[in-house]
TORKEVEX-313707 format. One record per residue: residue in three letters; x, y, z of N, C-alpha, C in turn. Coordinates in steps of 0.02 Angstrom, whole numbers, plus 32768, in hexadecimal, padded with zeros to 4 digits. Each point is the difference from the previous one (the first is absolute). Last residue first. Layout:
BEGIN
<rec><rest>ALA</rest><n_u>X</n_u><n_v>Y</n_v><n_w>Z</n_w><ca_u>X</ca_u><ca_v>Y</ca_v><ca_w>Z</ca_w><c_u>X</c_u><c_v>Y</c_v><c_w>Z</c_w></rec>
...
END
This chain:
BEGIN
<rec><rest>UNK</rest><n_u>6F7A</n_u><n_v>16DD</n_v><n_w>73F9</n_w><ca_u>8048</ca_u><ca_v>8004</ca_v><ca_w>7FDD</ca_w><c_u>8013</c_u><c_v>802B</c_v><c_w>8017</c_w></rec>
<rec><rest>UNK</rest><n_u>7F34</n_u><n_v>7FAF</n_v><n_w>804F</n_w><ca_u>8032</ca_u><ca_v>7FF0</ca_v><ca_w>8023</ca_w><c_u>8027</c_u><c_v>801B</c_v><c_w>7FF5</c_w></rec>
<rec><rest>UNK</rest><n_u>7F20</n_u><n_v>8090</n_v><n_w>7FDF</n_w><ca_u>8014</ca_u><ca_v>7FB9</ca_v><ca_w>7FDB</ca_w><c_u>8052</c_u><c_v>7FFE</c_v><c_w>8022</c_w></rec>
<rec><rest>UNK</rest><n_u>7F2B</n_u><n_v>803B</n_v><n_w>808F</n_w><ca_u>802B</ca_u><ca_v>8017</ca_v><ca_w>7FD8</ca_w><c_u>8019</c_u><c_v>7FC3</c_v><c_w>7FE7</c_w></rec>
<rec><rest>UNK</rest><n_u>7F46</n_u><n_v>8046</n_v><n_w>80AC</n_w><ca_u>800D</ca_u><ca_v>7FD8</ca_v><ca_w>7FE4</ca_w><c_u>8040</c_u><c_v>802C</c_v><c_w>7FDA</c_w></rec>
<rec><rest>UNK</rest><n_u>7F7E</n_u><n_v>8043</n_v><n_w>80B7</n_w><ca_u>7FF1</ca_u><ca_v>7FC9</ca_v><ca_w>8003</ca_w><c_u>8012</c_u><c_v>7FDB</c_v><c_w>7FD0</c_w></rec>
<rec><rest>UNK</rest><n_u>800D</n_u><n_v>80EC</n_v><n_w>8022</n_w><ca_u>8038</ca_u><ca_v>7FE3</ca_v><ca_w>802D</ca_w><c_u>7FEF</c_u><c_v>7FC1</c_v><c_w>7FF4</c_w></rec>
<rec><rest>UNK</rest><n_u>7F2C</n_u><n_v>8099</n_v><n_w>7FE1</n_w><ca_u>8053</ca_u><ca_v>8023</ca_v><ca_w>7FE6</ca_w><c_u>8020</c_u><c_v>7FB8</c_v><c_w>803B</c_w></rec>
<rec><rest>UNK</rest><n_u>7F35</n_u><n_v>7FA4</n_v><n_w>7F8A</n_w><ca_u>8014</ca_u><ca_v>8022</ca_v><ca_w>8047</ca_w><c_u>8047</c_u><c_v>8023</c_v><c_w>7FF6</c_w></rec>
<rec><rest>UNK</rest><n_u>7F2C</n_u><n_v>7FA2</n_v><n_w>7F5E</n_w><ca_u>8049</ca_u><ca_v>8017</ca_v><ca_w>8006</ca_w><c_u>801A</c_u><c_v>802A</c_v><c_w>802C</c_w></rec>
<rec><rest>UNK</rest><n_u>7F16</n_u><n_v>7F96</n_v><n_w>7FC8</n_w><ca_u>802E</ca_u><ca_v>7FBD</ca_v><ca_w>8014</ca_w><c_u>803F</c_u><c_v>8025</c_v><c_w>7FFC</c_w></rec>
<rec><rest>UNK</rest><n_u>7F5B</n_u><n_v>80A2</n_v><n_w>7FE5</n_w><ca_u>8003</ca_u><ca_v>7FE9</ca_v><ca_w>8041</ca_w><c_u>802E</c_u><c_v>7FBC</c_v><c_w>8002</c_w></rec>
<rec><rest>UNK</rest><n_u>7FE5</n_u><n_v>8077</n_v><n_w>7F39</n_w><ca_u>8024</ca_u><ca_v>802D</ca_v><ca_w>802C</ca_w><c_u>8008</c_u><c_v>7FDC</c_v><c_w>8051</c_w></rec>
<rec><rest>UNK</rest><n_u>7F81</n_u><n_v>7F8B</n_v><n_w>7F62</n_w><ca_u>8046</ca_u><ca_v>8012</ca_v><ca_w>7FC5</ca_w><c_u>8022</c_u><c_v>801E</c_v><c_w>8052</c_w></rec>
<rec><rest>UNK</rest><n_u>7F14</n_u><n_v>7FF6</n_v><n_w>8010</n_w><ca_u>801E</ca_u><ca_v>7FBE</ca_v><ca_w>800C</ca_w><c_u>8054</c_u><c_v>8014</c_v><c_w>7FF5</c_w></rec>
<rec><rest>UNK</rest><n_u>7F35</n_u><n_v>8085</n_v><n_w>8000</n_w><ca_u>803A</ca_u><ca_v>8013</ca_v><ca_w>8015</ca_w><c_u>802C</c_u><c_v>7FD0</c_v><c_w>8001</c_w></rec>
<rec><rest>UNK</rest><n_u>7F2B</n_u><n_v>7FD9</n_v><n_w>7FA7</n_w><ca_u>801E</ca_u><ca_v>802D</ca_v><ca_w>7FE0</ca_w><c_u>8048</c_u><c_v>8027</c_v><c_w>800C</c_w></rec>
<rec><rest>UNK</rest><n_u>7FA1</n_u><n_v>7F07</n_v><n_w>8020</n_w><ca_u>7FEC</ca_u><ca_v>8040</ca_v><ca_w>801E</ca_w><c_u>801E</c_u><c_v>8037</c_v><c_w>7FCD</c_w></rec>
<rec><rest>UNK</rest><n_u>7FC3</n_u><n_v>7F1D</n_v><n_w>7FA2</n_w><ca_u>8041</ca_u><ca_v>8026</ca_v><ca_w>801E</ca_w><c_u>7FCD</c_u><c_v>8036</c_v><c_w>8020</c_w></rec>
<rec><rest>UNK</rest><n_u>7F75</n_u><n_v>7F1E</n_v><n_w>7FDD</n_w><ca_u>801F</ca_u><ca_v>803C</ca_v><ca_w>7FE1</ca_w><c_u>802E</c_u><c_v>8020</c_v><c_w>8023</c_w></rec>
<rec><rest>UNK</rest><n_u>7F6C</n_u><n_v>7F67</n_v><n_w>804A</n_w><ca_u>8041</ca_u><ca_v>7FE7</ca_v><ca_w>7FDD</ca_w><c_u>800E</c_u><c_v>801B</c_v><c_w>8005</c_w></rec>
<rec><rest>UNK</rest><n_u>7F44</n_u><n_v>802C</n_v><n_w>8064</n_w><ca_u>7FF9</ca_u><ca_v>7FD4</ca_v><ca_w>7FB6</ca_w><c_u>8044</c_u><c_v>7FE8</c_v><c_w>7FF9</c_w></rec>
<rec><rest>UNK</rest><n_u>7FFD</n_u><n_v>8078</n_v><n_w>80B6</n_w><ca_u>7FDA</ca_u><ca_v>7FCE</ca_v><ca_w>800B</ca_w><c_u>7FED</c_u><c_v>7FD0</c_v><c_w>7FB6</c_w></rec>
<rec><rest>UNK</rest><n_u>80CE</n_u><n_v>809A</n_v><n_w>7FFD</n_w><ca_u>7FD4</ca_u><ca_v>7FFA</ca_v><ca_w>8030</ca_w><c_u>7FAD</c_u><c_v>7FD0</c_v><c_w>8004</c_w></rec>
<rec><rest>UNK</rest><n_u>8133</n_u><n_v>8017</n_v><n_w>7FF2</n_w><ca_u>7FE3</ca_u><ca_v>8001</ca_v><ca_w>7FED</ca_w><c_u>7FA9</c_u><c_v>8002</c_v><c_w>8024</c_w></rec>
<rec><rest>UNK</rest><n_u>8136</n_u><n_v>801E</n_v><n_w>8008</n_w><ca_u>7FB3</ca_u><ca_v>8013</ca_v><ca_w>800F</ca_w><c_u>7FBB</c_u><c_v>7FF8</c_v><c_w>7FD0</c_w></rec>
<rec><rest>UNK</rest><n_u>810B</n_u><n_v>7FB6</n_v><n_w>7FEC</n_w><ca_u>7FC9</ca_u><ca_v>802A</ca_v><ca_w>7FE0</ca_w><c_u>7FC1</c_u><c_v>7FF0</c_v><c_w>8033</c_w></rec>
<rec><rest>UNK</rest><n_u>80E6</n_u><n_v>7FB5</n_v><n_w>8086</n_w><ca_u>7FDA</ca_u><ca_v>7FDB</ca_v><ca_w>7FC0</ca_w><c_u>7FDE</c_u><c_v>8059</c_v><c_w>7FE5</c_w></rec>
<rec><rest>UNK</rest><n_u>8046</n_u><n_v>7F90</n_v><n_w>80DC</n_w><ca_u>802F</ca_u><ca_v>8043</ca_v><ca_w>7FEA</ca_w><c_u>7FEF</c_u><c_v>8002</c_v><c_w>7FBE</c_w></rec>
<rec><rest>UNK</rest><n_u>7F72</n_u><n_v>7F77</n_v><n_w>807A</n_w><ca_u>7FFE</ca_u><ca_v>803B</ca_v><ca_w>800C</ca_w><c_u>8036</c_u><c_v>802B</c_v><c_w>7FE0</c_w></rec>
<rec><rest>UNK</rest><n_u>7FF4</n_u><n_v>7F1F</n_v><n_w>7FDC</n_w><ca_u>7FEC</ca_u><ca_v>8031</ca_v><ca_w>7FE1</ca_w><c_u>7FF1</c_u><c_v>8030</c_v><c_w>8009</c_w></rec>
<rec><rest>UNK</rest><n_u>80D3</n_u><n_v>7F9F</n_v><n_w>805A</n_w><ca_u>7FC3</ca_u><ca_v>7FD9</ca_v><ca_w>7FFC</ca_w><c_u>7FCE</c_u><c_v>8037</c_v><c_w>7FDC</c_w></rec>
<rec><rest>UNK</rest><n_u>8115</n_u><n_v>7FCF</n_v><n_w>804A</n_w><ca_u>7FCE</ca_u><ca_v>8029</ca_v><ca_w>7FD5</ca_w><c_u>7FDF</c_u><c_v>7FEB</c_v><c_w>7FF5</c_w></rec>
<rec><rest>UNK</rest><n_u>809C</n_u><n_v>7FCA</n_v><n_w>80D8</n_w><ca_u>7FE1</ca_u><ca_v>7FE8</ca_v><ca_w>7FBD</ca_w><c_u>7FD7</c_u><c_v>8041</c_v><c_w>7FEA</c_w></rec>
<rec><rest>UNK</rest><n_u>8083</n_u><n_v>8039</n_v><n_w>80C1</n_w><ca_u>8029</ca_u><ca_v>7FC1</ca_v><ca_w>7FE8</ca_w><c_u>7FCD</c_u><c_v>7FE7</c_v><c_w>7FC0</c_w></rec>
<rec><rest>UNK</rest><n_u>801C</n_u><n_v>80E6</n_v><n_w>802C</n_w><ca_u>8020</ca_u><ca_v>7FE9</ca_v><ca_w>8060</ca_w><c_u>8009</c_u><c_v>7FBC</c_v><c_w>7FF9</c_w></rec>
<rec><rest>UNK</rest><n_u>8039</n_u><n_v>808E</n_v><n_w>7F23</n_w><ca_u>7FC8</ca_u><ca_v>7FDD</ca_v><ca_w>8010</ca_w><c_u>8022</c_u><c_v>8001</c_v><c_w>8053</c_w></rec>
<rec><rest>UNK</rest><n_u>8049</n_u><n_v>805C</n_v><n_w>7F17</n_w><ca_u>8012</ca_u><ca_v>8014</ca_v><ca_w>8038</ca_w><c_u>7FC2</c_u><c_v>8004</c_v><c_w>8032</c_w></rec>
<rec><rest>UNK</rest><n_u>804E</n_u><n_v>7F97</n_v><n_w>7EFC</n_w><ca_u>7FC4</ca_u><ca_v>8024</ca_v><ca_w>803E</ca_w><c_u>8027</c_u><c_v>800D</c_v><c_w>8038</c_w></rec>
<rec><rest>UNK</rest><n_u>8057</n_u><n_v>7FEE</n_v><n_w>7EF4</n_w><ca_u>800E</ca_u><ca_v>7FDE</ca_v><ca_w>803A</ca_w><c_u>7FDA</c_u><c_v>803C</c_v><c_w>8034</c_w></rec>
<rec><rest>UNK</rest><n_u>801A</n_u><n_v>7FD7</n_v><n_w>7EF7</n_w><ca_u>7FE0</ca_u><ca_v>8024</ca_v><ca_w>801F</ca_w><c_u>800A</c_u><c_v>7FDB</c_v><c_w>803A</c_w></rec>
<rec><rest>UNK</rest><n_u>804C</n_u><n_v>8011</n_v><n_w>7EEA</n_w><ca_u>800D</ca_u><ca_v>7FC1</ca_v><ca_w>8045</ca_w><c_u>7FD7</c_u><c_v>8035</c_v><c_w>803A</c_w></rec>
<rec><rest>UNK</rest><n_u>7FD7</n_u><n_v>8020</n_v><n_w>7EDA</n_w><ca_u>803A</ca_u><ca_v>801B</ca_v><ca_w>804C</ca_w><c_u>7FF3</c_u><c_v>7FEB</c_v><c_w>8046</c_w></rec>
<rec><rest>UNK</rest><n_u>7FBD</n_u><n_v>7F5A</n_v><n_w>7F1C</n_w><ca_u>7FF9</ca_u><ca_v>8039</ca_v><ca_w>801D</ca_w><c_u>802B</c_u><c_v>8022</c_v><c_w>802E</c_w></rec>
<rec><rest>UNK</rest><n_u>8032</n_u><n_v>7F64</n_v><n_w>7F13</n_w><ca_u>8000</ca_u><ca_v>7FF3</ca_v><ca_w>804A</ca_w><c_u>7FE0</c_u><c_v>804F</c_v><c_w>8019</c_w></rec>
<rec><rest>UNK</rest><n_u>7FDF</n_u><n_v>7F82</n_v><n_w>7F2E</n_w><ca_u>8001</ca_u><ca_v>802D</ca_v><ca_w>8016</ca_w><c_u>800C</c_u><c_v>801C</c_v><c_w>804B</c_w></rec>
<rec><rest>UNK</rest><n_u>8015</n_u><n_v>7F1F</n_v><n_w>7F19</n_w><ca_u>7FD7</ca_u><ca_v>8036</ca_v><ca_w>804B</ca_w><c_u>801F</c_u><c_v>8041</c_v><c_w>7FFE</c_w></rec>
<rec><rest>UNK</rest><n_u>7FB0</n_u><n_v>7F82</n_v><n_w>7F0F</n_w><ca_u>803D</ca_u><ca_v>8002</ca_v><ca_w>803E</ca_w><c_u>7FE8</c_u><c_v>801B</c_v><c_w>8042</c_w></rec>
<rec><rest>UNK</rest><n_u>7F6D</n_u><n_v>7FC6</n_v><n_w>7F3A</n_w><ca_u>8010</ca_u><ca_v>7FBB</ca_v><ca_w>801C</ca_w><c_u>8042</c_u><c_v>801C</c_v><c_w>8032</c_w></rec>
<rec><rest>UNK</rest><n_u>7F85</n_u><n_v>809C</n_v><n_w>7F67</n_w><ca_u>8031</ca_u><ca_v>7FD9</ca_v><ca_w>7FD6</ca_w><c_u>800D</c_u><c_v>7FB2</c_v><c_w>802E</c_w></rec>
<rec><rest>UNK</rest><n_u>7F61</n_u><n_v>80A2</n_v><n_w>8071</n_w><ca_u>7FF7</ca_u><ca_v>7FDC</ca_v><ca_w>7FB9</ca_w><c_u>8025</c_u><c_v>7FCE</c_v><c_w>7FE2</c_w></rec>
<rec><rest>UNK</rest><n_u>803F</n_u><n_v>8034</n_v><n_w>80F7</n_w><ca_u>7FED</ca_u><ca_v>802F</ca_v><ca_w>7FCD</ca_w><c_u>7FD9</c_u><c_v>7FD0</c_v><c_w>7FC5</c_w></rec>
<rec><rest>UNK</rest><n_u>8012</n_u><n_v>7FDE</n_v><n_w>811F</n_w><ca_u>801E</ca_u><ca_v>7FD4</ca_v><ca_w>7FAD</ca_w><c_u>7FE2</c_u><c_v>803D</c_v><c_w>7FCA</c_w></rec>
<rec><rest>UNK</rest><n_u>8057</n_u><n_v>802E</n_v><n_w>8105</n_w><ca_u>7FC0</ca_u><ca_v>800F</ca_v><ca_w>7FD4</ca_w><c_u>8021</c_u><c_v>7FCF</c_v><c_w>7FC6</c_w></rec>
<rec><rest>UNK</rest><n_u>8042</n_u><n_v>8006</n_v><n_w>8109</n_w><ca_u>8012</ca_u><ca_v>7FFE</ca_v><ca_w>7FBD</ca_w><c_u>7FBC</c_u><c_v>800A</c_v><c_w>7FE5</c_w></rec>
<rec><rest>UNK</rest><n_u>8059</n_u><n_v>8034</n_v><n_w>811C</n_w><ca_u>7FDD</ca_u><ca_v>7FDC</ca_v><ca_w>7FC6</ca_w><c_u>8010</c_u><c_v>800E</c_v><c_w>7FBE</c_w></rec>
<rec><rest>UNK</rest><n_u>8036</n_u><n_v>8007</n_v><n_w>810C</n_w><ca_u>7FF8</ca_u><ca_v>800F</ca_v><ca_w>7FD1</ca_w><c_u>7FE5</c_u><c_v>7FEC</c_v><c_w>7FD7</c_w></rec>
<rec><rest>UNK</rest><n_u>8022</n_u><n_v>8056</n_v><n_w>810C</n_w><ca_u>7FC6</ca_u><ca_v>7FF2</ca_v><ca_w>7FCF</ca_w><c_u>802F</c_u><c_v>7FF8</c_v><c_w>7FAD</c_w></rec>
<rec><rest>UNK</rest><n_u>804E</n_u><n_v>7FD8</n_v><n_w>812C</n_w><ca_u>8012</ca_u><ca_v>8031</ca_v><ca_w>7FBB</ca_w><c_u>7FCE</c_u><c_v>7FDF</c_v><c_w>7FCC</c_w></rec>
<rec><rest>UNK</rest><n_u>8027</n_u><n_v>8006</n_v><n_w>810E</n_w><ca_u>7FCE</ca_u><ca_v>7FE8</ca_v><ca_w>7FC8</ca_w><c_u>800F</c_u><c_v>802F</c_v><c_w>7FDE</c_w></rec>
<rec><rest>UNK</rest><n_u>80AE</n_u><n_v>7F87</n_v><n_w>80CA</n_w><ca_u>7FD2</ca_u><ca_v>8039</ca_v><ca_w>7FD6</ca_w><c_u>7FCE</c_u><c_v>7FF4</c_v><c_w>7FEE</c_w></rec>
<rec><rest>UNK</rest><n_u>8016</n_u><n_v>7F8D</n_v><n_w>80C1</n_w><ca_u>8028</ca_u><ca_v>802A</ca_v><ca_w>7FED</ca_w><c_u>7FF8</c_u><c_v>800E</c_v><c_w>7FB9</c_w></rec>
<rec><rest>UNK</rest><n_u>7FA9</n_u><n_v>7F2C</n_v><n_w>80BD</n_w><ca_u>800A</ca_u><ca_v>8051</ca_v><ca_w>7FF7</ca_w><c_u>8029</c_u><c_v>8007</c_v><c_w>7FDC</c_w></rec>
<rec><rest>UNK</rest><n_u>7F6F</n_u><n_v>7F30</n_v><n_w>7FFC</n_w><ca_u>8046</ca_u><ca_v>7FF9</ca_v><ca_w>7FFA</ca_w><c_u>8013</c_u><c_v>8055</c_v><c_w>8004</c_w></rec>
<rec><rest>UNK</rest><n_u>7F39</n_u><n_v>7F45</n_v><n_w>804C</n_w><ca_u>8007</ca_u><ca_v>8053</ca_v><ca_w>7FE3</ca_w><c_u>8049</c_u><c_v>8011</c_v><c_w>8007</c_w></rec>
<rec><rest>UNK</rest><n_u>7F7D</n_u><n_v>7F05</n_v><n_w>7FAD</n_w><ca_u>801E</ca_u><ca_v>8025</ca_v><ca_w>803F</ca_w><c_u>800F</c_u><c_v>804D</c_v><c_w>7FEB</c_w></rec>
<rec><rest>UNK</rest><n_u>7F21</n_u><n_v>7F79</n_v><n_w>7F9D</n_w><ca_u>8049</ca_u><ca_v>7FEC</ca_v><ca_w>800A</ca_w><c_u>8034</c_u><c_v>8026</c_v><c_w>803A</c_w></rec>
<rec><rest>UNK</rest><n_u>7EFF</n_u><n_v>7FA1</n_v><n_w>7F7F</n_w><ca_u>801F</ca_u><ca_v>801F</ca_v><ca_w>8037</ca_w><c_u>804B</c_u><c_v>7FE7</c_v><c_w>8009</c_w></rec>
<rec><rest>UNK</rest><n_u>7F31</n_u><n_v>801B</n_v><n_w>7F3D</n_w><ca_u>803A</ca_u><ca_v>7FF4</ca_v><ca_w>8027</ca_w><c_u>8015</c_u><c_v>8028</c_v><c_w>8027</c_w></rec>
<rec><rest>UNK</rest><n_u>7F10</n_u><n_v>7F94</n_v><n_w>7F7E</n_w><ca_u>8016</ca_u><ca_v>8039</ca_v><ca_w>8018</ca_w><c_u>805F</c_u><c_v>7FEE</c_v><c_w>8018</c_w></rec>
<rec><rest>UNK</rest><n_u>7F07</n_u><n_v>7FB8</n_v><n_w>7F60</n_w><ca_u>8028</ca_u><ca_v>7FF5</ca_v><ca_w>801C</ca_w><c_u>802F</c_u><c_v>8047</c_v><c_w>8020</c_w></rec>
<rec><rest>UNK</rest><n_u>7F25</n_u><n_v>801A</n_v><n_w>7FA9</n_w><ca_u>7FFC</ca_u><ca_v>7FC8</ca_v><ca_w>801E</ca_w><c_u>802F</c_u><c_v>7FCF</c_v><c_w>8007</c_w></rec>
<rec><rest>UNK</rest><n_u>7FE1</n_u><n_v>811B</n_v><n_w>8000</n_w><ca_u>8011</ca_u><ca_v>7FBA</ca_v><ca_w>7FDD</ca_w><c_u>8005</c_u><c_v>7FD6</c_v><c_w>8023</c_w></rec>
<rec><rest>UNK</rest><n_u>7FBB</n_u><n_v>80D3</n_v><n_w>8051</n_w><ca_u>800B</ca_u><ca_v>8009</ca_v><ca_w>7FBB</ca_w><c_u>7FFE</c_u><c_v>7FBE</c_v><c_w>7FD9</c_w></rec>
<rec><rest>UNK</rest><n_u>7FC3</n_u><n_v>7FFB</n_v><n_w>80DA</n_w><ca_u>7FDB</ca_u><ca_v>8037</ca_v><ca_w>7FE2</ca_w><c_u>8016</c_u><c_v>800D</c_v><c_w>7FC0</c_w></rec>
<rec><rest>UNK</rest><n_u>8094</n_u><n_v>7F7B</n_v><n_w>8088</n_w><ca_u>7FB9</ca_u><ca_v>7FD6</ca_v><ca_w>7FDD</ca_w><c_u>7FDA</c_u><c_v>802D</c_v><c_w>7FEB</c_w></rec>
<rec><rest>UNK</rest><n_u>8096</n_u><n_v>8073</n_v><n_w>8093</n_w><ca_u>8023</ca_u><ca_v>7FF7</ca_v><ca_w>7FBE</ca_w><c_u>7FEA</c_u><c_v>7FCC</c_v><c_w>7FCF</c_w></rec>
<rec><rest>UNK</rest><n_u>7FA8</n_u><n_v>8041</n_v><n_w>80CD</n_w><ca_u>8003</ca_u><ca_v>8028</ca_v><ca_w>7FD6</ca_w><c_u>8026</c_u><c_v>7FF4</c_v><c_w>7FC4</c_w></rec>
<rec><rest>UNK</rest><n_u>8015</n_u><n_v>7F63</n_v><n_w>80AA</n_w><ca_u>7FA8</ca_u><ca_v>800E</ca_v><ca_w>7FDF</ca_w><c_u>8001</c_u><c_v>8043</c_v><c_w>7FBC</c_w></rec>
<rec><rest>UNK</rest><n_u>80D2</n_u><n_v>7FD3</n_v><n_w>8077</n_w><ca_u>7FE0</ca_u><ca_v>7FBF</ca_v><ca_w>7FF1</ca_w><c_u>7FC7</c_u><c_v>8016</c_v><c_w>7FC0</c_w></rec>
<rec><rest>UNK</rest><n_u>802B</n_u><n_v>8087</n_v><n_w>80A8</n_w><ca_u>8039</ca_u><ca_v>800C</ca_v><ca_w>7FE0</ca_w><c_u>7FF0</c_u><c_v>7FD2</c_v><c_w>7FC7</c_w></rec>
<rec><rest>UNK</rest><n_u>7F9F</n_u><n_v>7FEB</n_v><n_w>80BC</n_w><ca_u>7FD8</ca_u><ca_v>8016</ca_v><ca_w>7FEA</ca_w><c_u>8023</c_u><c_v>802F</c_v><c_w>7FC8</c_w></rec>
<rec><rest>UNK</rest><n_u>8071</n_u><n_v>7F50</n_v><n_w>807D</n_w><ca_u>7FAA</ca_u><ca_v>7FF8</ca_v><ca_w>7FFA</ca_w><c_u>7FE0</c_u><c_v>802C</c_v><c_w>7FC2</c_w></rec>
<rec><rest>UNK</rest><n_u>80DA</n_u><n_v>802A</n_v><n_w>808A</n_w><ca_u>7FF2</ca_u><ca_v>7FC2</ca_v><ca_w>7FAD</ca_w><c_u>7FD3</c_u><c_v>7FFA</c_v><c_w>7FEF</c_w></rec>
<rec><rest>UNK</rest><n_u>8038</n_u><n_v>809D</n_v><n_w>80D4</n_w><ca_u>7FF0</ca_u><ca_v>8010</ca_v><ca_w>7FBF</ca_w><c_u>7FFF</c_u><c_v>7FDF</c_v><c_w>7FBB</c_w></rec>
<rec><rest>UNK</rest><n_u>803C</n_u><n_v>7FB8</n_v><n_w>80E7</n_w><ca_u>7FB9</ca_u><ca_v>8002</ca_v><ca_w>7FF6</ca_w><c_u>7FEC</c_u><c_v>8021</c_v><c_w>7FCC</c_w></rec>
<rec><rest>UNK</rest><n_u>80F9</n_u><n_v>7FDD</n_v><n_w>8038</n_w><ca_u>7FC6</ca_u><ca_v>7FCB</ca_v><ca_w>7FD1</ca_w><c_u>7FC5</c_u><c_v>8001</c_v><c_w>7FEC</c_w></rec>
<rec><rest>UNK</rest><n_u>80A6</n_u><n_v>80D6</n_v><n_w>7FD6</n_w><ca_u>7FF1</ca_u><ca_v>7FE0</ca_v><ca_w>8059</ca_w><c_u>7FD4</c_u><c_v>7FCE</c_v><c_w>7FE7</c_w></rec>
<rec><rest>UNK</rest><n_u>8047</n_u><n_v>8068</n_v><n_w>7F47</n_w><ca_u>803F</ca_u><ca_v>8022</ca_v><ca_w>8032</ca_w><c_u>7FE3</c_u><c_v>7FD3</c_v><c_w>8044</c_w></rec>
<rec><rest>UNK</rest><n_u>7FC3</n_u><n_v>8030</n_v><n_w>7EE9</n_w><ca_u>7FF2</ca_u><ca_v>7FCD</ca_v><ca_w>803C</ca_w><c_u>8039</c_u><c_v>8006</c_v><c_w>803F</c_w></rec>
<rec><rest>UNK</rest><n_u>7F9F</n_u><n_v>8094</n_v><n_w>7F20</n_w><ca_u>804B</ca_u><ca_v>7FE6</ca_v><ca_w>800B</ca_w><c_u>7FE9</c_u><c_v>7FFC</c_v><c_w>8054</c_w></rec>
<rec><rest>UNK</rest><n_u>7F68</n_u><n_v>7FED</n_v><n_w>7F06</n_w><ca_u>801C</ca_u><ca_v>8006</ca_v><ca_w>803D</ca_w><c_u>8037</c_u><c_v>7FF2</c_v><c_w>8030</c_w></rec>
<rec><rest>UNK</rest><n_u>7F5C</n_u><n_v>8031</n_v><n_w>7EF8</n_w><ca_u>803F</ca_u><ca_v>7FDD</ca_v><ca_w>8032</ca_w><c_u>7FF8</c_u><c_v>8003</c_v><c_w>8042</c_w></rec>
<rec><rest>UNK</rest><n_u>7F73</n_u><n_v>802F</n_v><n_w>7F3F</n_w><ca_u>7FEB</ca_u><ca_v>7FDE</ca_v><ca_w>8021</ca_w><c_u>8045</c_u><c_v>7FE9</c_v><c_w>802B</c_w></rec>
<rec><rest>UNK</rest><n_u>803D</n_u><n_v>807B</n_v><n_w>7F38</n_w><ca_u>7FB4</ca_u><ca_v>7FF1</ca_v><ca_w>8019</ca_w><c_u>7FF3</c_u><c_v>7FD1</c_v><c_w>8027</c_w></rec>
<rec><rest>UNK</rest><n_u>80CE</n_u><n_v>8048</n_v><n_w>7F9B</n_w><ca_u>7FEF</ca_u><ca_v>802E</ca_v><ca_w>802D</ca_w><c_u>7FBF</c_u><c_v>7FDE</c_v><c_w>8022</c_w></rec>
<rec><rest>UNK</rest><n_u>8081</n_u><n_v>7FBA</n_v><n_w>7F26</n_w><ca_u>8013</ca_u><ca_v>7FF0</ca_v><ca_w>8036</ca_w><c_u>8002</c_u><c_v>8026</c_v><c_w>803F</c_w></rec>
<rec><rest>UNK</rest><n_u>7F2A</n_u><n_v>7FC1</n_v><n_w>7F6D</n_w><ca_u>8040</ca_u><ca_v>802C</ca_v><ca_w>7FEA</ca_w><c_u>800D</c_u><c_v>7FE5</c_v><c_w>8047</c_w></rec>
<rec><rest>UNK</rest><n_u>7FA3</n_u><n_v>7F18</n_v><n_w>7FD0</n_w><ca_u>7FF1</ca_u><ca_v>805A</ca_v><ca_w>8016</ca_w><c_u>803B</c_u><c_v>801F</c_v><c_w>7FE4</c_w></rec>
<rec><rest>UNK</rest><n_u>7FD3</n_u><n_v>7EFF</n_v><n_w>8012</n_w><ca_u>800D</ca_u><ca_v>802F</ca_v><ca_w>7FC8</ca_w><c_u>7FE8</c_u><c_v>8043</c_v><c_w>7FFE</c_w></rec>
<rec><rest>UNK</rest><n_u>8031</n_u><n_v>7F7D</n_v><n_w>80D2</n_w><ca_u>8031</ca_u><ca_v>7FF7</ca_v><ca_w>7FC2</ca_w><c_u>7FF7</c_u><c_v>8022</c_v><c_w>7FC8</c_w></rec>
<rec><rest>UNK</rest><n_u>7FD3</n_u><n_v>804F</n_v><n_w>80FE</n_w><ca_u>7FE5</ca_u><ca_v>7FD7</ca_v><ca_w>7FC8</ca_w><c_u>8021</c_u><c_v>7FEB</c_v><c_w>7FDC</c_w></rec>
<rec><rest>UNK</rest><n_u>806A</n_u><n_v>8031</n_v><n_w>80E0</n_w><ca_u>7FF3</ca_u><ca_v>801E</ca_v><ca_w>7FD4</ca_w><c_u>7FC0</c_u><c_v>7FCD</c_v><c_w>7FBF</c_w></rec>
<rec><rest>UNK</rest><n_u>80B8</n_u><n_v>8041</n_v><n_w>810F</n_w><ca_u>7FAE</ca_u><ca_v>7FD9</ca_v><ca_w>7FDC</ca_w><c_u>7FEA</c_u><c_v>803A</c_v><c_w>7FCA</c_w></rec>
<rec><rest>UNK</rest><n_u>80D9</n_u><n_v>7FF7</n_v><n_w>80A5</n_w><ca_u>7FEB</ca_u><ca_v>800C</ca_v><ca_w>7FC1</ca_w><c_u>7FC2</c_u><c_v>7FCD</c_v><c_w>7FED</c_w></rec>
<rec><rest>UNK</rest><n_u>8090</n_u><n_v>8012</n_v><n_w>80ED</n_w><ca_u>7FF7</ca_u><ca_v>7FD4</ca_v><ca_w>7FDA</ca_w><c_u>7FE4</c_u><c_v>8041</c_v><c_w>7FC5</c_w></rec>
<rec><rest>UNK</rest><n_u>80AD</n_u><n_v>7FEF</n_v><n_w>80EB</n_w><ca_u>7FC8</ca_u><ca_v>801D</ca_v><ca_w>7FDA</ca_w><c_u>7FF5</c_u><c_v>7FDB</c_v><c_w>7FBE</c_w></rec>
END
């Protein structure tokens, strides 16, 4: 299995997780819809843990609380904020990207 992704997209948008050849094509394509370069690499299973830092004012970080998915194998934007034809957040967005059981932090 392969991973087709844009390059400078969030790392949700425009992915796809490529499993049979005839699906490169258009795996491919979609992922030119965002950017006019793209990568394809191999799909390596097993976890997906989310983290991240904040730089404060003063210049220090901030490490955030670690969050690991409980995915069948990639997080693509569907598991994402809902949004609707303008952009905009749905209004249920918040409640609907949080599935009881689909995520927790590791520690």
């Amino acid at each position: 299995p392969l991973v087709v992704k844009p390059c400078n997209e969030d790392n949700s948008r425009g992915i796809t997780l490529v499993k049979r050849e005839e699906e490169l094509a258009a795996a491919i394509d979609y992922a030119f819809s965002f950017d006019p370069r793209v990568v394809v690499d191999e799909y390596i299973a097993g976890r997906e843990v989310r983290a991240a830092c904040v730089e404060e004012a003063d210049g220090t970080l901030t490490v955030l609380p670690k969050i690991e998915y409980f995915l069948k194998d990639i997080r693509t934007s569907a598991h994402k904020l809902a949004t609707d034809q303008s952009g905009k957040l749905k209004s249920n967005a918040i409640q609907a990207a949080k599935k009881d059981g689909d995520r927790q932090c590791p520690a």
